[in-house]
N, C-alpha and C positions, 0 to 999 in steps of 0.2 A: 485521660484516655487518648489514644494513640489514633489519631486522623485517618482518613481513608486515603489512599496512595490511586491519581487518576490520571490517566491518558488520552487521550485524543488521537487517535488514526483513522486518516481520511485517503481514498484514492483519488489520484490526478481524474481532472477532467479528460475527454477523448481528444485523439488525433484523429490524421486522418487514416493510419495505416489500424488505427483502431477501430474505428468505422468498416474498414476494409476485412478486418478480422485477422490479422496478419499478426504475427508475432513480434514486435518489433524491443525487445530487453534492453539491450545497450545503443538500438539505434535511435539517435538523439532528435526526435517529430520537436515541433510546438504542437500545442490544444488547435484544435478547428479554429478560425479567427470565424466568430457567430458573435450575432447579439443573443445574450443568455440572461435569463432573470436571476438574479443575483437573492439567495437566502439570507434568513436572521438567526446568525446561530445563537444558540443557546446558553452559549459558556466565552467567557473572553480566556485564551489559554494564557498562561502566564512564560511563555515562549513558542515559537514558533522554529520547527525543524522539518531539514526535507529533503529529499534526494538531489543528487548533485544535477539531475538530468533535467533539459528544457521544461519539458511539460509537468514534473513535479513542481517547480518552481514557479511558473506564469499559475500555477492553482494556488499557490501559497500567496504570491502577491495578490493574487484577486480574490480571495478569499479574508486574508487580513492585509487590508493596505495600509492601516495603521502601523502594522508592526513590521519588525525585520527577521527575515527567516535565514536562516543557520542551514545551508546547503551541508552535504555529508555523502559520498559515493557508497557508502556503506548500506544506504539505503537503497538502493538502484535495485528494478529488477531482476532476475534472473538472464546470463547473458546464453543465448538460443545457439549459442553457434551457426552453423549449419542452416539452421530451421530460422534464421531473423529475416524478416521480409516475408515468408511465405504463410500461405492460408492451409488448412487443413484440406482441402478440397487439392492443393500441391506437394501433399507429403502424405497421403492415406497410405498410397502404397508400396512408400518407404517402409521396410522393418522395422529399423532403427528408432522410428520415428513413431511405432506403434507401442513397441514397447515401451517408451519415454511416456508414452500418455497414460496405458496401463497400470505402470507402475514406477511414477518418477521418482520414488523412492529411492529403488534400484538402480533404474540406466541415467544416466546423462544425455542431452544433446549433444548431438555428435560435432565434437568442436567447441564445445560449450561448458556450461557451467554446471555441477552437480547443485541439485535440493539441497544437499549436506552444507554443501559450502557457502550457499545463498543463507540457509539458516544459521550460520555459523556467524556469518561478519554481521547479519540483521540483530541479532541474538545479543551480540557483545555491543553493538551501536545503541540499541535500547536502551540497558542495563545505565547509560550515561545518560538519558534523560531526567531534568527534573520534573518532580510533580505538577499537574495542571497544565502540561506542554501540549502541542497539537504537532503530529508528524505526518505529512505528507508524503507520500509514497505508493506505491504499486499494489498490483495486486496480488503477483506472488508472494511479497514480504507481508503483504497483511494475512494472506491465510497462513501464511507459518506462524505469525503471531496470534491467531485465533487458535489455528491447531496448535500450537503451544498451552496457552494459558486459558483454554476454555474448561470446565469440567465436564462438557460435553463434547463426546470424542467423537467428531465427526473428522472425515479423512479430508486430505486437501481439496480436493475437488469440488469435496461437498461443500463448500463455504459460496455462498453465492455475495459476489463483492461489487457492485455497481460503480461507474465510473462515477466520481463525488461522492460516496457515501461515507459517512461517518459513523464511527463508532466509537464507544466509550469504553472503553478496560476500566475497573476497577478492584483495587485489592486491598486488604484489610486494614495492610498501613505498609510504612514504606520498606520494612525490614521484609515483610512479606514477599516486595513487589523485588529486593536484590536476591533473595534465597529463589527465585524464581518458581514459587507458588504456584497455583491455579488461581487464579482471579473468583471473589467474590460472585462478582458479577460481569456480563458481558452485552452490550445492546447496542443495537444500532439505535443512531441518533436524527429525530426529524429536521428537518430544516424549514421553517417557518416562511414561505415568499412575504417577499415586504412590498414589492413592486417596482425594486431599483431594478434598472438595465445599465452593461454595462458590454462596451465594445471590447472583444478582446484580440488581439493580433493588431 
């Protein structure tokens, strides 16, 4: 019988323009340098991938420091254009920038990157991962990859993605997981404190 086909996507820990609420896609923070209690995860992935940008990466190191993570630009957030650096409280009463939020289906950031095209290189960069791998990455890419492969069709928005959270995709086996299926199953995954600290920056 034909094995189950699993993934690991996890979102970077915060910066500080994240903190700030700021949009920051292609602009390239580190994580906060904090002392942060360090979890147990649950699964040792059997590779480790991640976006090409600072703060994917220092979460990928700190999170497996055993292993070596496979940076990939493919992975990178969505680039804001226009809108990178600013908070919503700075663009409310932009148009442009109403619409984008609306319905970012439709418009693009002015300057920026369409949803289409963020799903598009996210989409074909997956498809290249093996089984049991953990991917590091954003939050935009992960709700396209939720709204992609969930059977529950909730809209981008709707996906609530916490800075560190992990989740597990699973799909019935791996021919499933290339034919670009719906996933079995879809969960976020808890993180166990163990009681390491660990300095980061």
């Amino acid at each position: 019988m034909a094995r189950c086909f699993v993934l690991y996507v996890i979102r970077h820990l915060p910066t500080s323009g994240n903190e700030q609420k700021k949009y920051i896609g292609w602009t390239n923070e580190p994580m906060i340098p904090t002392q942060r209690m360090l979890g147990s995860f649950p699964f040792k992935p059997s590779s480790v991938y991640c976006s090409d940008l600072i703060r994917a990466k220092e979460t990928a190191a700190l999170y497996f420091p055993e292993r070596e993570y496979l940076p990939n630009a493919a992975f990178r957030e969505c680039h804001f254009g226009d809108f990178e650096g600013k908070t919503y409280a700075d663009l409310e009463n932009d148009q442009d920038y109403r619409n984008w939020i609306e319905d970012p289906l439709t418009y693009t950031p002015r300057g920026g990157e369409s949803l289409e095209a963020v799903r598009i290189r996210v989409l074909q960069a997956l498809k290249l991962l093996p089984g049991g791998a953990a991917l590091v990455t954003h939050g935009g890419p992960i709700r396209i990859i939720l709204s992609t492969f969930s059977k529950d069709q909730k809209n981008f928005w709707s996906w609530h993605v916490p800075h560190g959270s992990v989740w597990k995709l699973t799909w019935q086996n791996e021919q499933a997981f290339e034919e670009g299926e719906q996933c079995t199953s879809i969960s976020a995954v808890p993180i166990t404190e163990n009681g390491n600290t660990s300095k980061i920056g």
